[in-house]
SEBA-7547 format. One record per residue (C-alpha): residue in three letters; residue number from 1; x, y, z. Coordinates in nm, 2 decimals, padded with zeros to 4 digits. Each point is the difference from the previous one (the first is absolute). Layout:
BEGIN
+------+-----+--------+--------+--------+
: rest :  nr :     c1 :     c2 :     c3 :
+------+-----+--------+--------+--------+
:  ALA : NUM :      X :      Y :      Z :
...
+------+-----+--------+--------+--------+
***
This chain:
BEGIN
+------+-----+--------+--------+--------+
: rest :  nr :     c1 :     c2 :     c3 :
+------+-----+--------+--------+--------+
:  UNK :   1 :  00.11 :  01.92 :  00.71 :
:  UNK :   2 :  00.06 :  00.04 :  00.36 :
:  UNK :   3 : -00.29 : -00.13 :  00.23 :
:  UNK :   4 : -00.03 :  00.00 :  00.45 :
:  UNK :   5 : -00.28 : -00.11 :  00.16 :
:  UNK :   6 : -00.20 :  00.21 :  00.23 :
:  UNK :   7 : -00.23 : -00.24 :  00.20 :
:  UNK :   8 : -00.16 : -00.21 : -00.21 :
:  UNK :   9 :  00.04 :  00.22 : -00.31 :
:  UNK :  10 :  00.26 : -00.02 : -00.30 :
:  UNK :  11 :  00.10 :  00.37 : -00.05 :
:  UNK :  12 :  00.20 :  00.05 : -00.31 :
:  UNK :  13 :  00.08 : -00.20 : -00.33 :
:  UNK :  14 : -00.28 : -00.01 : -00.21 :
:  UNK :  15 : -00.27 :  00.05 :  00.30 :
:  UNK :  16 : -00.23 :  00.28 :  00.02 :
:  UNK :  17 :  00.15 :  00.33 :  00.18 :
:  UNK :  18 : -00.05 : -00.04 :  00.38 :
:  UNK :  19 : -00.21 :  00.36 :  00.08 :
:  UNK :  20 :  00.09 :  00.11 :  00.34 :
:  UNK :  21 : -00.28 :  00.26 :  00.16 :
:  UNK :  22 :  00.24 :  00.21 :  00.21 :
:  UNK :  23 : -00.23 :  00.10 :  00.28 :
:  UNK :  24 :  00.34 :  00.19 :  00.22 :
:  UNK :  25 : -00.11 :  00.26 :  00.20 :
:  UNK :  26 : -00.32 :  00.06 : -00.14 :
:  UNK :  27 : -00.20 : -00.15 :  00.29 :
:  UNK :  28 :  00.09 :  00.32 :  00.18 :
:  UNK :  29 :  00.08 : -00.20 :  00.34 :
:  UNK :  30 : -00.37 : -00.17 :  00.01 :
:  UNK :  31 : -00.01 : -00.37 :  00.00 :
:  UNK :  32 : -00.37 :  00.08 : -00.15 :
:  UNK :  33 :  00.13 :  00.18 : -00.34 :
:  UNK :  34 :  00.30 : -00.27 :  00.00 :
:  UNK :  35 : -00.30 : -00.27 : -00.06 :
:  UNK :  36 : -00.18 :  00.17 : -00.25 :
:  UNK :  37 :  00.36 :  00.06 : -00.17 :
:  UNK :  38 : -00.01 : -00.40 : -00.06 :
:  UNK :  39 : -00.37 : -00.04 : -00.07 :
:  UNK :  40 :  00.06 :  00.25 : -00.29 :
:  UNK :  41 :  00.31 : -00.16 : -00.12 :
:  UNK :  42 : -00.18 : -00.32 :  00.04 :
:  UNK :  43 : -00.28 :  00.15 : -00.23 :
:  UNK :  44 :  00.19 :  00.12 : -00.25 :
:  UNK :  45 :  00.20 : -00.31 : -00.07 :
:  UNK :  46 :  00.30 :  00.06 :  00.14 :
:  UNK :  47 :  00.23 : -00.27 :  00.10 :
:  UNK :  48 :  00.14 :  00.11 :  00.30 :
:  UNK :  49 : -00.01 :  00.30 :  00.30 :
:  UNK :  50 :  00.30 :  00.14 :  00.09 :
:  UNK :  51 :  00.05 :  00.26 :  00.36 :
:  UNK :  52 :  00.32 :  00.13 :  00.14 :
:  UNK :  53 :  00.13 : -00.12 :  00.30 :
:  UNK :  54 :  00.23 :  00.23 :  00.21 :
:  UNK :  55 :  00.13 :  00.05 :  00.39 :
:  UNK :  56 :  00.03 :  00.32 : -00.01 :
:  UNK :  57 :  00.29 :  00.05 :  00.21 :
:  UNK :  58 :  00.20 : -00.21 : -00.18 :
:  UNK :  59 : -00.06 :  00.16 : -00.32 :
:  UNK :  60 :  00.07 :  00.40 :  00.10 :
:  UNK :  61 :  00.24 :  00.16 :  00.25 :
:  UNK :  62 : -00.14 :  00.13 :  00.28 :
:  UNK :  63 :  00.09 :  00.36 : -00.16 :
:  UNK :  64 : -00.20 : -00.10 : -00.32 :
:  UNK :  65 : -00.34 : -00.11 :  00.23 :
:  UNK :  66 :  00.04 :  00.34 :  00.20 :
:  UNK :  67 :  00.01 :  00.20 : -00.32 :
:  UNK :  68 : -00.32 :  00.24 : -00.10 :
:  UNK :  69 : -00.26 : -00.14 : -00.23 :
:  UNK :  70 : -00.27 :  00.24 : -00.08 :
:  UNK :  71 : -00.12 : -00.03 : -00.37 :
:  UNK :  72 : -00.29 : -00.08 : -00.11 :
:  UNK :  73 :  00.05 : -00.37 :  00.00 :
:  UNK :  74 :  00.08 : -00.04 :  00.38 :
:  UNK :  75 : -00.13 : -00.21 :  00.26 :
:  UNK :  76 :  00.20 :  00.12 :  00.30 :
:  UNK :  77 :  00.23 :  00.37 :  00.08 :
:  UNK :  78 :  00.32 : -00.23 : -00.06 :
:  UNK :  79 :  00.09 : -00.21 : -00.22 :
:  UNK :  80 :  00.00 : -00.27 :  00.26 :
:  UNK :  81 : -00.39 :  00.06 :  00.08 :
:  UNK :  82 : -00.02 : -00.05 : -00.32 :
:  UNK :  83 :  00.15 : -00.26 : -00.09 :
:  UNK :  84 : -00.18 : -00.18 :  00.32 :
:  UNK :  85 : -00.31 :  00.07 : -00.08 :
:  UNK :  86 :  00.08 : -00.20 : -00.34 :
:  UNK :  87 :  00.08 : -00.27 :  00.15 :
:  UNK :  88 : -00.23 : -00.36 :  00.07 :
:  UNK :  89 :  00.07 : -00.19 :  00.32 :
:  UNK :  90 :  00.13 : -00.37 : -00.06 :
:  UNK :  91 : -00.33 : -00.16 :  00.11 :
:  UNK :  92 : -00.17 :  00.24 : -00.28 :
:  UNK :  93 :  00.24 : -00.11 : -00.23 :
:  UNK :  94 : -00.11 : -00.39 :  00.06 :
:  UNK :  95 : -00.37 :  00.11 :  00.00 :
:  UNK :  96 :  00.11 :  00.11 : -00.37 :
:  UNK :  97 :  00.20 : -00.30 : -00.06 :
:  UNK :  98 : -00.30 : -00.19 :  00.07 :
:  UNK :  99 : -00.23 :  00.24 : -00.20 :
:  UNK : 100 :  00.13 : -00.06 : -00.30 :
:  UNK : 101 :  00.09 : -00.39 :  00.02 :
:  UNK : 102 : -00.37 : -00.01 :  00.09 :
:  UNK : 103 : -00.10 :  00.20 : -00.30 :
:  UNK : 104 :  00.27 : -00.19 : -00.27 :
:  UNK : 105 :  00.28 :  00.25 : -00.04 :
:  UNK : 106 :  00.35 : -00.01 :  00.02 :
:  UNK : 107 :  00.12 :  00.23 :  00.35 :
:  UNK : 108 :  00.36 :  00.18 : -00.04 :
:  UNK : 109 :  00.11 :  00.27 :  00.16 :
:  UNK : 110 :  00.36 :  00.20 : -00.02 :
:  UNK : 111 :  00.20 : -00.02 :  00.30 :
:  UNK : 112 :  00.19 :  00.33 :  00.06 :
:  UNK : 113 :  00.24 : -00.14 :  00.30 :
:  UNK : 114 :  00.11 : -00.33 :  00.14 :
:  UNK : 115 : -00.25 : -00.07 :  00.25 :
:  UNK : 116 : -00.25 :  00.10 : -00.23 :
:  UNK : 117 :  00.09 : -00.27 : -00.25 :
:  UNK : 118 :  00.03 : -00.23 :  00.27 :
:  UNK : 119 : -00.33 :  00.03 :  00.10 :
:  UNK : 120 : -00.12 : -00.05 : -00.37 :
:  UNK : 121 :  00.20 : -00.32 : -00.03 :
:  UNK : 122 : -00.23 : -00.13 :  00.33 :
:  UNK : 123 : -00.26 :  00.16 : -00.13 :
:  UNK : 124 :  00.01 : -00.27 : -00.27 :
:  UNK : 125 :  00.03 :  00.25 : -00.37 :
:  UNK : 126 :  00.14 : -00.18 : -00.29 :
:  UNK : 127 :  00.21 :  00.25 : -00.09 :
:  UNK : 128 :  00.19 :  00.29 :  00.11 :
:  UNK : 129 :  00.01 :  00.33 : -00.15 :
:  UNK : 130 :  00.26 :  00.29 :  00.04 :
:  UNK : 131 : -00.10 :  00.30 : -00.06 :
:  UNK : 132 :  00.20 :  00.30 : -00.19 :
:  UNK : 133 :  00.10 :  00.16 :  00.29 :
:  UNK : 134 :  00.19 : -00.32 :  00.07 :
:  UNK : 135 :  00.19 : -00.10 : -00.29 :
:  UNK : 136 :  00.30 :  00.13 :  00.14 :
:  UNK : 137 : -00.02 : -00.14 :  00.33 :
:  UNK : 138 :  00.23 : -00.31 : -00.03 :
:  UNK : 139 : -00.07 : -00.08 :  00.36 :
:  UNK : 140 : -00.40 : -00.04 : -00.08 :
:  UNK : 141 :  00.06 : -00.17 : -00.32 :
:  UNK : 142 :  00.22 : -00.24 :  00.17 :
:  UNK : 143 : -00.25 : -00.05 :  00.33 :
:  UNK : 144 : -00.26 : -00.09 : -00.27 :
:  UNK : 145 :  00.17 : -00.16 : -00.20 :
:  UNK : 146 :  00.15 : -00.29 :  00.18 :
:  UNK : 147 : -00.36 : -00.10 :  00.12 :
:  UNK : 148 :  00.00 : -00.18 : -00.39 :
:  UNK : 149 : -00.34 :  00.14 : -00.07 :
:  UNK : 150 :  00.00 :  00.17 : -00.36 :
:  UNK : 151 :  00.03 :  00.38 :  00.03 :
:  UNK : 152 : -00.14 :  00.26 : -00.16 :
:  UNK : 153 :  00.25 :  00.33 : -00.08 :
:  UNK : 154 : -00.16 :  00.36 : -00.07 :
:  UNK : 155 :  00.25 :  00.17 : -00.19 :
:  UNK : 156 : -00.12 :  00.39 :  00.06 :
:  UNK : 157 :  00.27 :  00.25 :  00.05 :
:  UNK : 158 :  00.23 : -00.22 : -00.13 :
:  UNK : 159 :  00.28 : -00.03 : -00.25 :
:  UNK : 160 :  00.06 : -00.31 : -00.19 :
:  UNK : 161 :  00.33 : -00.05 :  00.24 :
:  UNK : 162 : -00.24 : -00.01 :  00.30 :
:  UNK : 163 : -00.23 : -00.24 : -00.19 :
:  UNK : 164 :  00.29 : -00.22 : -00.07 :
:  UNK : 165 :  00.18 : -00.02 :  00.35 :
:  UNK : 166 : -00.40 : -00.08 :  00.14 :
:  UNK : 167 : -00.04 : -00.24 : -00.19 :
:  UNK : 168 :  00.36 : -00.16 :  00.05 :
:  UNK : 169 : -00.11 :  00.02 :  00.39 :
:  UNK : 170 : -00.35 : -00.23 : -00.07 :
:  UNK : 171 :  00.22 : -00.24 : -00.24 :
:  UNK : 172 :  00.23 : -00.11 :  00.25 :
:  UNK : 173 : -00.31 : -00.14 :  00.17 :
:  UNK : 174 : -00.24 : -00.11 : -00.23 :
:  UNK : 175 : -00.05 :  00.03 : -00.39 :
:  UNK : 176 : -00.40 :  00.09 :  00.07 :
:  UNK : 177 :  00.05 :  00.33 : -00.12 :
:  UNK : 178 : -00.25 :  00.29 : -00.10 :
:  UNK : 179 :  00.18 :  00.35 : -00.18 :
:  UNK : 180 : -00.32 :  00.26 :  00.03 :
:  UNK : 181 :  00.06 :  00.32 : -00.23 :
:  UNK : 182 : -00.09 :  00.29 :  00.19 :
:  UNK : 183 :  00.00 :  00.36 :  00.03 :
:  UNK : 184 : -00.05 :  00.20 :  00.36 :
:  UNK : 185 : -00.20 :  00.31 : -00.03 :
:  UNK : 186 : -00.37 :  00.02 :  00.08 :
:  UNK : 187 : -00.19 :  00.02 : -00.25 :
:  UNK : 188 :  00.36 : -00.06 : -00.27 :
:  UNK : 189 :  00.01 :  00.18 : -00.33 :
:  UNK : 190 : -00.06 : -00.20 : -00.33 :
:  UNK : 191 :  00.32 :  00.09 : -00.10 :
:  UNK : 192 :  00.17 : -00.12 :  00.30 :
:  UNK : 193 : -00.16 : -00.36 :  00.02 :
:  UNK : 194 :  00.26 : -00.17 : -00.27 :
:  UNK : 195 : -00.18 : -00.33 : -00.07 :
:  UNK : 196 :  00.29 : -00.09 : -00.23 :
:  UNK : 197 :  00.24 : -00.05 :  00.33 :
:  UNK : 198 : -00.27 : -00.34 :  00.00 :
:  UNK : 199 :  00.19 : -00.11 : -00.27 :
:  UNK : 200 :  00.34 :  00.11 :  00.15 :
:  UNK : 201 : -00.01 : -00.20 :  00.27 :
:  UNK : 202 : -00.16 : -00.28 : -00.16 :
:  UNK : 203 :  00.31 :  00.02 : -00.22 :
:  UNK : 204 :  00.22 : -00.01 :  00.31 :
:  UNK : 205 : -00.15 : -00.20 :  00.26 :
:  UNK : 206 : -00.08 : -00.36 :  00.07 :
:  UNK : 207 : -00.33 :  00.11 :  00.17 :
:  UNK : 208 : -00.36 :  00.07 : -00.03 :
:  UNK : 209 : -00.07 :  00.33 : -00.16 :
:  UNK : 210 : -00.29 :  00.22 :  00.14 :
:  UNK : 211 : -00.15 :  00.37 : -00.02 :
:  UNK : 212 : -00.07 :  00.18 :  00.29 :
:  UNK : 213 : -00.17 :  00.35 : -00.07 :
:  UNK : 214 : -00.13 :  00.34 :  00.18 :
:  UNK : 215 : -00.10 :  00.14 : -00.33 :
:  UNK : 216 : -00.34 :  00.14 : -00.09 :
:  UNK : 217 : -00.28 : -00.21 : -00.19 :
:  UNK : 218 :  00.10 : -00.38 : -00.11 :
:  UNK : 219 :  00.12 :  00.05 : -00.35 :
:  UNK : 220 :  00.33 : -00.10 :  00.16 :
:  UNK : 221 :  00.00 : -00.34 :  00.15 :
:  UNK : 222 : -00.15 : -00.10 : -00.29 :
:  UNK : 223 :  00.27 :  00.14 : -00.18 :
:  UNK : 224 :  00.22 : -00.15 :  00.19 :
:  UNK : 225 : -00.15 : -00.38 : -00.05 :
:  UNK : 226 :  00.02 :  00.05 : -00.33 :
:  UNK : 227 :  00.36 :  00.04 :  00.07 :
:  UNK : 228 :  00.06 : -00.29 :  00.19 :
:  UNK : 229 : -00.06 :  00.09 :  00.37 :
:  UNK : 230 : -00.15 : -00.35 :  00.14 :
:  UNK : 231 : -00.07 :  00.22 :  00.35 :
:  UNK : 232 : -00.21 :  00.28 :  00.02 :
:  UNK : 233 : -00.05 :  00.27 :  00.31 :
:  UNK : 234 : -00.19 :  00.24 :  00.02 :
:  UNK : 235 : -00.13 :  00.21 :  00.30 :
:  UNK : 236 : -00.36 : -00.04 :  00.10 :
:  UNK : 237 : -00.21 :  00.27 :  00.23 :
:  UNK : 238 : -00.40 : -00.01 :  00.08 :
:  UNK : 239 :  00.05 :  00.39 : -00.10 :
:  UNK : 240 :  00.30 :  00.23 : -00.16 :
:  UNK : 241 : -00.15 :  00.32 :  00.19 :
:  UNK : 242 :  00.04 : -00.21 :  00.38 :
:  UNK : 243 :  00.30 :  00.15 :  00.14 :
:  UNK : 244 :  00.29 : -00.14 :  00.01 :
:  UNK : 245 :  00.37 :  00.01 : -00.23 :
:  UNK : 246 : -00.12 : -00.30 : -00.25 :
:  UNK : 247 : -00.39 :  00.01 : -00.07 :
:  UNK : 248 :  00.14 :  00.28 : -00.30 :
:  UNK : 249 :  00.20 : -00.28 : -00.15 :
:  UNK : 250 : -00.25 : -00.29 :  00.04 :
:  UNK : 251 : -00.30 : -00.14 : -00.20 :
:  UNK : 252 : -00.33 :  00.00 :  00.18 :
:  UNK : 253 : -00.21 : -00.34 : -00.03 :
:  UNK : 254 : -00.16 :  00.06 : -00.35 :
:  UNK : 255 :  00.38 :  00.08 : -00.15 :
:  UNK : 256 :  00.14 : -00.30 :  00.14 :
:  UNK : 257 : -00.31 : -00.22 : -00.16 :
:  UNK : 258 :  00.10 :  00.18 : -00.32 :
:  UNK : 259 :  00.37 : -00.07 :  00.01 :
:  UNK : 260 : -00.06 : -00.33 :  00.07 :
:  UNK : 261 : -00.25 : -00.07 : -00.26 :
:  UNK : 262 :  00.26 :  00.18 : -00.23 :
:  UNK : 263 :  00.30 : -00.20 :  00.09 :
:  UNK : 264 : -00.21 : -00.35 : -00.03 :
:  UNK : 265 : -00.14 :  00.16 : -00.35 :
:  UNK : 266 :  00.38 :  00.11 : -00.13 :
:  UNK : 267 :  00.15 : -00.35 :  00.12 :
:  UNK : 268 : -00.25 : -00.22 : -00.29 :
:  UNK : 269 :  00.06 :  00.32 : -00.24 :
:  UNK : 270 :  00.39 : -00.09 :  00.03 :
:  UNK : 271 : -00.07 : -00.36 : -00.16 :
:  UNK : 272 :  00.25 : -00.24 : -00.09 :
:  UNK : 273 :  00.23 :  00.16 : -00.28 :
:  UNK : 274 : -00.09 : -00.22 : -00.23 :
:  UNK : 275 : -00.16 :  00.16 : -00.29 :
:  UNK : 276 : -00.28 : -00.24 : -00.16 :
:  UNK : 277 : -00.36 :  00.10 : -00.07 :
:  UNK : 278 : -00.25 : -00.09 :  00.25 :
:  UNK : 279 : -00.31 : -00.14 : -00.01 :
:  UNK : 280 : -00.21 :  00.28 :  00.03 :
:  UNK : 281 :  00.16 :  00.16 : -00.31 :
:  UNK : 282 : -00.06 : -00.26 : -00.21 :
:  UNK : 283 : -00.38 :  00.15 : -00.17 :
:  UNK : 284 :  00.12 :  00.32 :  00.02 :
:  UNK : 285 :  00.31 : -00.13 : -00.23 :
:  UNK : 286 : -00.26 : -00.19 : -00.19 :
:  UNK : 287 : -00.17 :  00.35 : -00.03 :
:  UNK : 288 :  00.24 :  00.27 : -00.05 :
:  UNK : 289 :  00.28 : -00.17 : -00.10 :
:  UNK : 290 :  00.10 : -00.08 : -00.37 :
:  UNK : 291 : -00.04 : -00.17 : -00.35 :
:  UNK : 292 :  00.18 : -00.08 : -00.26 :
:  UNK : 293 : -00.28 :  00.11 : -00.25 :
:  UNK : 294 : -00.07 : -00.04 : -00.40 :
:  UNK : 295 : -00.01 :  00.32 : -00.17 :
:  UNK : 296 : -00.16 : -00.12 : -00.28 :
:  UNK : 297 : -00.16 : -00.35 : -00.13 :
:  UNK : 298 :  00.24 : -00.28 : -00.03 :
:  UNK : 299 : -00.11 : -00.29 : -00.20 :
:  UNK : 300 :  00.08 : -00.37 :  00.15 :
:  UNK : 301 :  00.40 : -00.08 : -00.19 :
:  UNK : 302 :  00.09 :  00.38 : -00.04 :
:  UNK : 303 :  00.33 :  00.09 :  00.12 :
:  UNK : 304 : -00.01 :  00.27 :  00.28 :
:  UNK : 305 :  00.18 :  00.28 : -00.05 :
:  UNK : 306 :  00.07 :  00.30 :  00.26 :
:  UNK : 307 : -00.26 :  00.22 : -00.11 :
:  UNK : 308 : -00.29 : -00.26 :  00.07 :
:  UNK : 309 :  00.06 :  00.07 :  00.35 :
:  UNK : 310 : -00.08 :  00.21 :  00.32 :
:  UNK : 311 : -00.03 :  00.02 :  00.33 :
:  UNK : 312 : -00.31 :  00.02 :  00.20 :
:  UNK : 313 : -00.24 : -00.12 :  00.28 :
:  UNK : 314 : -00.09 : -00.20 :  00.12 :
:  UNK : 315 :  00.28 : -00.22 :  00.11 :
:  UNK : 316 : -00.09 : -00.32 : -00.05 :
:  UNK : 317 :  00.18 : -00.10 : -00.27 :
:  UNK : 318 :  00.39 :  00.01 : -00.16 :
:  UNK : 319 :  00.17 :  00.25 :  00.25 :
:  UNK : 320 :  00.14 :  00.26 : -00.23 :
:  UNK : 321 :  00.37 : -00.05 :  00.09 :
:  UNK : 322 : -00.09 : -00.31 : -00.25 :
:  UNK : 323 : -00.09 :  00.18 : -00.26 :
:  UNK : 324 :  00.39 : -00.08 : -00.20 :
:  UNK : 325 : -00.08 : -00.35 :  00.03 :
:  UNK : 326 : -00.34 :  00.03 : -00.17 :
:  UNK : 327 :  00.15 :  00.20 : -00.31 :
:  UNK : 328 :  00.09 : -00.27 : -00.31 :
:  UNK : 329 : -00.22 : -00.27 :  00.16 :
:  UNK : 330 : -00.34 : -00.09 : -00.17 :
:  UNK : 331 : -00.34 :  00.06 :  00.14 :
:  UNK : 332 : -00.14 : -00.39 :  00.09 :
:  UNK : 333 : -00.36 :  00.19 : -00.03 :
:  UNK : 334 : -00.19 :  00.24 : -00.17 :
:  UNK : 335 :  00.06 :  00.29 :  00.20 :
:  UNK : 336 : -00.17 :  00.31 :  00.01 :
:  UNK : 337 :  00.00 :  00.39 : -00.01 :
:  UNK : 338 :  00.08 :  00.10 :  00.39 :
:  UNK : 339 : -00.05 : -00.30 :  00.20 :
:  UNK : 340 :  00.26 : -00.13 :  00.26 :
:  UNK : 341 :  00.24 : -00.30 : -00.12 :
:  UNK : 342 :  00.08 : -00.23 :  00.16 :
:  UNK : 343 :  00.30 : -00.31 : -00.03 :
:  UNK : 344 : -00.28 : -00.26 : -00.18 :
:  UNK : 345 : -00.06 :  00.29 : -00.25 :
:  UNK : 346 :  00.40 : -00.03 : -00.13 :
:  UNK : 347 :  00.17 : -00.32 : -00.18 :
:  UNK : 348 :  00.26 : -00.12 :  00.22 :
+------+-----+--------+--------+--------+
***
């Protein structure tokens, strides 16, 4: 099974899933909140932080920034306001950076243009991350690409074509590959999340298979380990009712404790495949398990015939799927009404 290395982790294979706390957006602009975002992923186990990185005027026409943006969820009149006000300073971004290196997690963050990704290749992340808007743009692939770190590919409003000319982009410069299944509305349906596209691509792709997922609750990652996803993402905000397009979408501390505990608990329930009985089964066995049992008394030399025997507990004797090889054989012992036989009770 595929494997990269992010850091000093193994992601992939037969390694735990790698749970990403996707803080975004969510620190609303405050370098404050965007601390706190890492404390709780930090808290709830989480093994890394991820932000987005964007200059804004490389990422929208000048027409899109000077377009009106008054809903609910606004933090300027135009979508440029906006999108400014969203946005951490470079020097905030290394105050992060140094946050959570100080506090033992992972720090990634999706770069939405080429400077952007530049500065989070000096910035020192392990990986880099490309977020659904991007899968299409070849250009930004290719930027990221060729800097040989592994890359990450969101695969949101995408068909499978765009999945598979992204990820032909990243393989031409490095085989550290990560294919996240995801679905772009805010919170998504249940019936739109399709956790067997994990499978798909695993199916498909020489890569790291991963989850990443706006849905409600965390029934769904879990889901999706079960499946096979080695990398799990999930949005993380201090509070879904702060304002802003993502806190809807995003677990709030305790759900992100819960979804990791979850995962961790689901990944020792998927076991080994190998069906054996374990040790802790063994005096329940001895318990509940059957017999091979006289129905009657059989004096020592009698021949044992079919209707001298039963089953019943406990099971500490001939397992019943014996019970042929008893019948024409002689009893070694007296043996009596309703008691368990066992092989030193039968003539060999």
């Amino acid at each position: 099974m595929r494997q990269i290395r992010l850091g000093n982790r193994i992601v992939g294979g037969d390694q735990p899933a790698f749970i990403i706390a996707e803080a975004g957006i969510n620190h609303q602009g405050d370098l404050n909140i965007a601390r706190d975002l890492i404390d709780t992923a930090v808290s709830a186990g989480a093994d890394a932080v991820k932000f987005q990185k964007r200059a804004i005027h490389r990422v929208w026409t000048r027409g899109a920034l000077e377009r009106a943006h008054l809903d609910y969820a606004s933090f300027g009149k135009t979508c440029g306001e906006h999108w400014e006000a969203l946005e951490l300073t470079e020097d905030e971004y290394r105050a992060l950076k140094k946050h959570a290196d100080d506090h033992g997690i992972m720090f990634l963050a999706s770069g939405w243009d080429e400077r952007s990704m530049d500065f989070l290749d000096e910035l020192g992340v392990p990986a880099f991350s490309v977020a659904s808007a991007d899968l299409t743009n070849a250009p930004l692939i290719e930027h990221t690409a060729s800097k040989g770190k592994p890359v990450m590919l969101s695969t949101g409003m995408a068909s499978i074509e765009d999945v598979q000319r992204a990820y032909d982009t990243v393989k031409a410069c490095t085989d550290d590959i990560a294919i996240l299944q995801c679905t772009s509305t805010y919170p998504c349906k249940f019936e739109h999340v399709n956790l067997r596209a994990i499978q798909t691509f695993a199916d498909r792709f020489d890569a790291v298979i991963g989850y990443s997922g706006h849905e409600l609750g965390i029934v769904v990652p879990v889901a999706a380990v079960a499946l096979g996803a080695k990398i799990v993402e999930r949005h993380l905000t201090l509070d879904r009712a702060m304002k802003g397009s993502d806190h809807a979408a995003s677990l709030e501390p305790n759900g992100l404790t819960r979804m990791v505990r979850d995962i961790r608990h689901i990944e020792e329930a998927m076991g080994s495949g190998i069906k054996e009985i374990v040790e802790d089964e063994i005096p329940m066995k001895r318990e509940l398990g059957k017999s091979v049992v006289s129905t009657s008394a059989i004096p020592k030399g009698t021949t044992i015939t079919r209707d001298m025997l039963t089953a019943r507990s406990p099971g500490d004797g001939i397992a019943p799927w014996r019970i042929n090889d008893i019948v024409g054989r002689k009893a070694a012992t007296d043996i009596e009404e309703d008691v368990v036989i066992h092989d030193e009770d039968i003539c060999t």
